[in-house]
N, C-alpha and C positions, 0 to 999 in steps of 0.2 A: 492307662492312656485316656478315659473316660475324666480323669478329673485334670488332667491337662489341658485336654479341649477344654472342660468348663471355665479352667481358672482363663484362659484365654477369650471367652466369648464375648462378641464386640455389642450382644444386646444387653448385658450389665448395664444398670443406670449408670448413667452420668458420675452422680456423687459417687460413685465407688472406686471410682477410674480416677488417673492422675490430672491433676489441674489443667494440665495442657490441651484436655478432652476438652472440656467445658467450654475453653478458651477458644478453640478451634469452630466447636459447634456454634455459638453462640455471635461469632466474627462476620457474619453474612459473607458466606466465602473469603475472609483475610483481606474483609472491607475494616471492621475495626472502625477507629476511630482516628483513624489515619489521614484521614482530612484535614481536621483539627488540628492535630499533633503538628503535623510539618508546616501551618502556621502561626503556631503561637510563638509569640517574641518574647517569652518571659524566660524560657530555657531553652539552651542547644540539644535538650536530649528530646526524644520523643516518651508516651508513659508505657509503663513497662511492659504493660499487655500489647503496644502495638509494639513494641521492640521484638516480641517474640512474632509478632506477625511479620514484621520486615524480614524476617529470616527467607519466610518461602520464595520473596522476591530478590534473594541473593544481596540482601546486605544485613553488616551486624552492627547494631550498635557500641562503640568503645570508648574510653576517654584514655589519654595519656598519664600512661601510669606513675612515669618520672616524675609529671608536675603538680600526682595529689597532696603531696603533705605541703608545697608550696600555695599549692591555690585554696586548699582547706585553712591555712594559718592564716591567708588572708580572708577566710570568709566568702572564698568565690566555690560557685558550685564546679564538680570535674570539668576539664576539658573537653568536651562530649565532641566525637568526630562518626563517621560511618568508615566502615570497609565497606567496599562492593564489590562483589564477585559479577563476571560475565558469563553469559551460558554460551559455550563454543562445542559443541559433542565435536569430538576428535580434532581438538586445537588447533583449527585449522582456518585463517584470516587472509585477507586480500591488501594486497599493501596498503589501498586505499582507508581500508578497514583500521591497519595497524597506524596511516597515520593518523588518522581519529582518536584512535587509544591514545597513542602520544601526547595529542594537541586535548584533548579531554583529563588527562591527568596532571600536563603542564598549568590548567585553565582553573580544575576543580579541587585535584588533590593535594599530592603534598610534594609533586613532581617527581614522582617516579612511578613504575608499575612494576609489580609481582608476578613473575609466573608461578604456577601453582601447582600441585601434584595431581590437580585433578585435570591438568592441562590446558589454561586457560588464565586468563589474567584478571589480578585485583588491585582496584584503584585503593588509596591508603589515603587518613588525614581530609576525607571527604566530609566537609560540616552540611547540617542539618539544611541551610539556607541554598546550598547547591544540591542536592538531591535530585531534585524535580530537571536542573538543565542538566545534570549528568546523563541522566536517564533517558532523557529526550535526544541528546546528542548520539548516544549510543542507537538509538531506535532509527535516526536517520542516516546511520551509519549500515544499518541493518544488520545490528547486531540487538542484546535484549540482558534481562540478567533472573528472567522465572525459572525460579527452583532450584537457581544456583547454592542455594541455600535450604533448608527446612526439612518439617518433617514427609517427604516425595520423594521423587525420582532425581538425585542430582545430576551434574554434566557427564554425560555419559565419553567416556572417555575408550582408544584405542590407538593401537602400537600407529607411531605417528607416521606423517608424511605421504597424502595419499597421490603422488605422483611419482613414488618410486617404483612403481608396477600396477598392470591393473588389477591384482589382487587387493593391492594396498588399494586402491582407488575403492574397491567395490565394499571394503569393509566401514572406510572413511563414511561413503554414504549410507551404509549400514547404522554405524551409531549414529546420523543426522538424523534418520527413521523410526531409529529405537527412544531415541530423546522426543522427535515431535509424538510419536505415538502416545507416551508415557506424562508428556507436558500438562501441567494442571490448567485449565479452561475460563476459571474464576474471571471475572472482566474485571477484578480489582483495581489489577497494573492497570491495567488500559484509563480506569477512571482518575485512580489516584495518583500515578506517578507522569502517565504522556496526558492527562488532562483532556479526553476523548470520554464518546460515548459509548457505553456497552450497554450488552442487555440485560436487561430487568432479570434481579436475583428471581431464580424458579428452581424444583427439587433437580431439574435436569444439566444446572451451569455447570457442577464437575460428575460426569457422567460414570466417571474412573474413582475417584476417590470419595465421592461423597461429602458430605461437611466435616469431619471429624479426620480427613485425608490419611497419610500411615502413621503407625503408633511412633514410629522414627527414621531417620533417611535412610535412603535406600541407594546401591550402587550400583554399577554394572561398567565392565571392561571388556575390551573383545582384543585378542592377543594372535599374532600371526606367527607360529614358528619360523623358524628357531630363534625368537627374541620375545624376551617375556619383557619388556618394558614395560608394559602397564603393570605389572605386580597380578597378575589374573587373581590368583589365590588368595588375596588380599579383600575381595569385592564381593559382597551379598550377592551377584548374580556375575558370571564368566560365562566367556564362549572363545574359545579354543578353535581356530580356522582350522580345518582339512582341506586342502589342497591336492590332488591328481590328476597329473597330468596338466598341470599349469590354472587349472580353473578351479576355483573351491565348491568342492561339496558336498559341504553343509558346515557344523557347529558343535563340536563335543560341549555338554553342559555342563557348568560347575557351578555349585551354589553352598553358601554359608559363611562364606568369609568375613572375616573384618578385623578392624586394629586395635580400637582401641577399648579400656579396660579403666579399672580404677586402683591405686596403689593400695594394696592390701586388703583387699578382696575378693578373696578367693572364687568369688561367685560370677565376677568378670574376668573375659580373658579376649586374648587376640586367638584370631582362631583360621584356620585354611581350609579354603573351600575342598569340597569333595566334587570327584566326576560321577557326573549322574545319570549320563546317556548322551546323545547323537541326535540333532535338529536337521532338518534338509534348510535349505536355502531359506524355502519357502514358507519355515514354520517357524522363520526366527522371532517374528513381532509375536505371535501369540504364546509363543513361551515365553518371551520377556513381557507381556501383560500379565498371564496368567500367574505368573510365576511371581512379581509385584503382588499380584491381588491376593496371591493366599499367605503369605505377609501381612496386606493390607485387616486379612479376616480373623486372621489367627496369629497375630504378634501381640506381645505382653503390654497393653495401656492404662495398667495400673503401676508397674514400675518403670521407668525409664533408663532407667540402667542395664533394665534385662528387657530392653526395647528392640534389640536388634534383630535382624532375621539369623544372622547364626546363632541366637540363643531361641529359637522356634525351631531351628535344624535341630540344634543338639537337646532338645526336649524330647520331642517329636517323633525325630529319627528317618534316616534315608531314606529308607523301605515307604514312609506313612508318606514323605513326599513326592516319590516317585507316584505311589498311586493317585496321592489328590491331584496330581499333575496330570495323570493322564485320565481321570474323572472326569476330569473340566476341559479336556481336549480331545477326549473322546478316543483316544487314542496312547499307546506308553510308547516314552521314545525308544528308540532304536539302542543297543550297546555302544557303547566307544569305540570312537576308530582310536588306533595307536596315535602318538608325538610326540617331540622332544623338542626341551628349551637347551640352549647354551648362555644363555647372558640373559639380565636384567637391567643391563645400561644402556647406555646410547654411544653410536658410533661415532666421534669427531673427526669434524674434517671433509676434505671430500669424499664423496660415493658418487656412480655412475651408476643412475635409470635404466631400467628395460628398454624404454625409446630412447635412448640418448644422450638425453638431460642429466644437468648438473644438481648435486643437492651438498649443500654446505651446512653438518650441526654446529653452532656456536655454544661453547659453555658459559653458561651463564652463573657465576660463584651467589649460591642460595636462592636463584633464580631473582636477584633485584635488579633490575632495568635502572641505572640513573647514572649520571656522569659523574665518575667519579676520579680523581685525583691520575691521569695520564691515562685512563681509558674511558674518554666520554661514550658508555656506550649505549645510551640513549640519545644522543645526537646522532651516536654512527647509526645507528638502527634507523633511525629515523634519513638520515641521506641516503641509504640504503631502497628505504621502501619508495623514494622519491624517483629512484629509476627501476628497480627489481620487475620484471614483468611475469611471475610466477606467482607463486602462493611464500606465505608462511607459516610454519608448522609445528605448535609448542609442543612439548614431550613434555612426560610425565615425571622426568627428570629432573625440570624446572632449564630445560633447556630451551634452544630454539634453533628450526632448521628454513637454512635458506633453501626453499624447493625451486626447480624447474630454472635450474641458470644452462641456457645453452652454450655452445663451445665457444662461442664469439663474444661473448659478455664474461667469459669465467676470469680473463684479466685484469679487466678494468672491478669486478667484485675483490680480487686476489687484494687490489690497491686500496679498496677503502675496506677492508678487512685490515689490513697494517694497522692505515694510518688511525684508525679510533679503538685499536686494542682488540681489536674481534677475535683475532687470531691465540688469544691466549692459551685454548686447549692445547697448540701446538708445545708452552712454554712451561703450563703448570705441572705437578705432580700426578701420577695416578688415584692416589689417593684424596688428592685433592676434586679432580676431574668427577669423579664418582661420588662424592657428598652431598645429602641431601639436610635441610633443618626445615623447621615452621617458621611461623615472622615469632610467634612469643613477645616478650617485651621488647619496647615497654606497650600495645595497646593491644594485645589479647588478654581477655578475661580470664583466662584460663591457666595463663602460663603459671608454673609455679617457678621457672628459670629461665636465662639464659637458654636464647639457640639459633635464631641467624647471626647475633652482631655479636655473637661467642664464638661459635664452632673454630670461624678460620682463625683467630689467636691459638684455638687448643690446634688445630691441627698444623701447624706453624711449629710447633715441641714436638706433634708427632713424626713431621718429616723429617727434623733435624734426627727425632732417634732411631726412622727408620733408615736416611742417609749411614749410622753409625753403624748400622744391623746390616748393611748389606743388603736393606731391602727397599731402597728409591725405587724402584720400579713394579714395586706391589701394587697392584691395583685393588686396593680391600677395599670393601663396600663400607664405609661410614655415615652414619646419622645418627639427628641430634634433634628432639622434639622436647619443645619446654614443658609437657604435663605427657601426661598416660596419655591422653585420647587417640594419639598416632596420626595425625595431618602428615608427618613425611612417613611414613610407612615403617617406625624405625625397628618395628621385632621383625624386619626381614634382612639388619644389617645385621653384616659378620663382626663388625661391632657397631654397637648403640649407646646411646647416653639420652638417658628422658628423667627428664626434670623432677624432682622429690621436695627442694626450698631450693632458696637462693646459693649461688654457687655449689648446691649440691646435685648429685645425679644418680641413680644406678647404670648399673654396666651390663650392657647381655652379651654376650658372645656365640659366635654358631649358627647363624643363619645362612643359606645355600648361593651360589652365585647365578642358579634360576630361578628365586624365590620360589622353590616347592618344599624349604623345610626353615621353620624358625627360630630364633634365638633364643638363649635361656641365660637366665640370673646370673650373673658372674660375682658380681660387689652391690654393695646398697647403699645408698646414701655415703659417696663420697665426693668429694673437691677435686681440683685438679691435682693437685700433689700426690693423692691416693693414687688416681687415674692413673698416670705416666708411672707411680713406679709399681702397679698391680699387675700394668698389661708390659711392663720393660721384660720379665722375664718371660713371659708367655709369646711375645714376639721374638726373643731370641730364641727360643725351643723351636719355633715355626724355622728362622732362617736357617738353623742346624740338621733340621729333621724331616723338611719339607719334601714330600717327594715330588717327584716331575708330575710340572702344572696343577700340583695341587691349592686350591684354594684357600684361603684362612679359614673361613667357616669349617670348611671340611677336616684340616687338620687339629681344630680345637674338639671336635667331634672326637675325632679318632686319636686321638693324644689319651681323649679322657680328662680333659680339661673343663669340658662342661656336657651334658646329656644332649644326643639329637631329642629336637623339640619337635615335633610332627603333631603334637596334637596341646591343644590351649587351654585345655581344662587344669592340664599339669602345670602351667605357665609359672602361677607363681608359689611353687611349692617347692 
């Protein structure tokens, strides 16, 4: 244990720690040279050292992957554009707000907007010369985009809709609490991008993080039974509502989770949080600070790979963080109360509020907002929010819920729900309904394939074969991420496909339909023609042999088709 702490300790010089240290330290709080950069006319990109700084303000740098070998033969430098992520903690906007997004991505982007898995929206095709008024438009909107991105606390994300009950209310303002508590302080943004004054750099600007901020980003989801929408077990930090007698109280804790991993390296893995005790109401911010902070002390920043706090968990071990936990809190938390999930999706359609109110989920196909060929439904959204007098409320599905429609408005909603294609949940497949992918190509750095402007062609062959199976009304959880690192959550689908090159993929099968167990390797590195005829017999065995209500995941499990995956060390073995 002694040489684990060591290899982790954050008073190592500098030089011995990974580049990003130095980079961090040395940025006067993720001031950089970020000034400069966003005005020099000679290039659309920024230099690479502020690239990595733009992160903690929730944008990345990208260029258009399509157009390198054309703009390279010409001699022109990439297409440099930004994404920008919003910071929304529990995705939750004011129509006024959403028409801003709208009229800000029509204005700046590439006219459309992303929902995201972190619940929340991303402008796409944002160049270098619009920056500064995205940013500012957003801020007068009263919305913002720190820490949407970097190595911090990102959008603190939870089971959506917080007008479906005031449980769901009380948690909503819970992740607004746990985000502003956890929010980095830097006066950066403020200087650099809304063009205000802040205070003078002093040792005390990030009080939380320090200069050097965490070794890597850090999550946190808060889940309402019986719906695990957020993926809880998915998230460096979870909190499981307890509910009795109509009022919650407190927080089962779970810590260590996360997605993403590297293809053939056994040294990475996706991994699911553990329960680790019981918070009271009252104790939720300081276990979500302290609980950041001993990540912040003792996570690995000399590799970045083994950066994450599930790989500080599975170092370390329960037991050591149980105690540093309640060291620093003075106190150890309480045992687990009991729970159960039933689903990790999203409900379509209508649902009826505690008080009354109407709430309408819209499926949104890979969560892109734009008008597209007989469903403008980015115009509908937008005539939408022009009368909507409620909230809106993104899931972590990449969906969106119309909140708060009273009895007397639910018609005239019914009407332009038709007429701009809104209603599609009602006409699509289940399988379809349930699909989540990343954006991937062409402008993530990362992607090694195909996975939003893939998926629905492959699953287009899969309906047809599961129309032929007798199984149109499968709701199997599908997803499709174009690299390891897991932006759509994809080792919790009961099948997945994550990207290895071009048109190729592996296959996992076996993840649970409450996300509390994982997928495992089924095929590796194959194309679509492998795909459909690897999984044709395995779905036929499922529509033969499937017992009442059972799940895919569950019956490839219990088939013996593939191993329950509970724990991510084994991942890729």
């Amino acid at each position: 244990m002694r040489e684990t702490r060591e290899r982790f300790d954050r008073s190592r010089p500098l030089a011995e720690l990974h580049s990003n240290e130095q980079l961090k330290h040395d940025s006067h709080f993720l001031r950089g040279t970020l000034q400069e950069s966003l005005i020099d006319p000679i290039t659309g990109a920024v230099t690479a050292s502020d690239a990595l700084l733009t992160k903690f303000f929730g944008i990345y740098q990208q260029d258009d992957r399509d157009l390198r070998d054309e703009r390279r033969r010409a001699k022109l430098e990439p297409r440099y554009q930004f994404m920008v992520r919003v910071r929304l903690p529990g995705g939750v906007c004011t129509p006024s707000q959403w028409l801003a997004l709208d009229s800000l991505a029509r204005r700046y982007g590439n006219g459309t907007l992303r929902l995201t898995t972190r619940q929340t929206f991303q402008f796409h095709g944002v160049f270098k010369r619009n920056l500064r008024a995205l940013i500012q438009g957003l801020y007068t909107a009263g919305l913002d985009t720190i820490a949407a991105c970097g190595d911090d606390n990102r959008n603190v994300i939870c089971t959506a809709n917080p007008l479906q009950s005031p449980v769901h209310a009380e948690v909503s303002t819970l992740a607004r609490a746990i985000s502003s508590r956890l929010m980095p302080r830097t006066g950066a943004y403020r200087e650099v991008f809304l063009q205000q004054h802040a205070a003078p750099v002093n040792g005390e600007e990030e009080p939380i993080y320090g200069r050097t901020y965490l070794p890597r980003k850090f999550k946190i989801a808060i889940a309402v039974p019986p719906q695990n929408d957020v993926d809880v077990y998915a998230h460096d930090l979870g909190f499981v509502t307890i509910v009795e007698g109509g009022r919650i109280v407190g927080y089962n804790v779970l810590v260590g989770g996360g997605m993403g991993m590297t293809h053939r390296t056994p040294a990475t893995f996706p991994r699911l949080s553990d329960v680790v005790g019981f918070c009271t109401p009252d104790d939720v911010l300081t276990v979500a600070e302290h609980t950041m902070c001993i990540q912040r002390d003792h996570g690995d920043r000399k590799d970045r790979s083994h950066a994450r706090f599930k790989y500080t968990i599975e170092d370390l071990g329960i037991d050591w963080f149980r105690e540093e936990l309640a060291r620093r809190m003075g106190r150890p938390l309480q045992p687990a109360r009991e729970f159960r999930f039933e689903s990790n999706g999203d409900h379509f359609g209508w649902v009826r509020g505690e008080d009354g109110r109407w709430h309408y989920t819209i499926h949104v196909e890979q969560g892109r907002l734009a008008d597209f060929e007989g469903k403008p439904l980015l115009s509908g959204l937008r005539t939408l929010a022009s009368s909507h007098q409620g909230v809106f409320a993104v899931t972590t599905n990449q969906n969106v819920i119309i909140a708060g429609v009273p009895d007397k408005d639910r018609a005239g909603i019914d009407r332009l729900l038709s007429d701009y294609g809104l209603d599609s949940a009602q006409r699509v497949t289940p399988i379809r309904r349930n699909a989540i992918a990343c954006v991937a190509l062409p402008t993530c750095a990362l992607a090694m394939a195909e996975s939003e402007r893939y998926l629905p062609q492959l699953l287009a062959k899969f309906e047809a074969m599961l129309a032929e199976l007798g199984l149109g009304d499968a709701g199997i959880n599908v997803r499709m991420s174009g690299c390891p690192n897991g932006c759509s959550r994809p080792y919790l689908g009961e099948i997945a496909f994550v990207g290895k090159a071009p048109g190729k993929y592996n296959v996992y099968l076996g993840a649970s339909h409450t996300g509390d167990r994982l997928n495992a390797l089924y095929r590796e590195n194959v194309g679509e023609t492998e795909i459909l005829d690897s999984l044709r017999p395995v779905l036929q065995r499922y529509a033969q042999e499937r017992m009442s209500g059972e799940g895919f995941g569950d019956f490839v499990v219990r088939a013996g088709i593939v191993r329950a995956m509970l724990h991510g060390r084994d991942f890729q073995t």
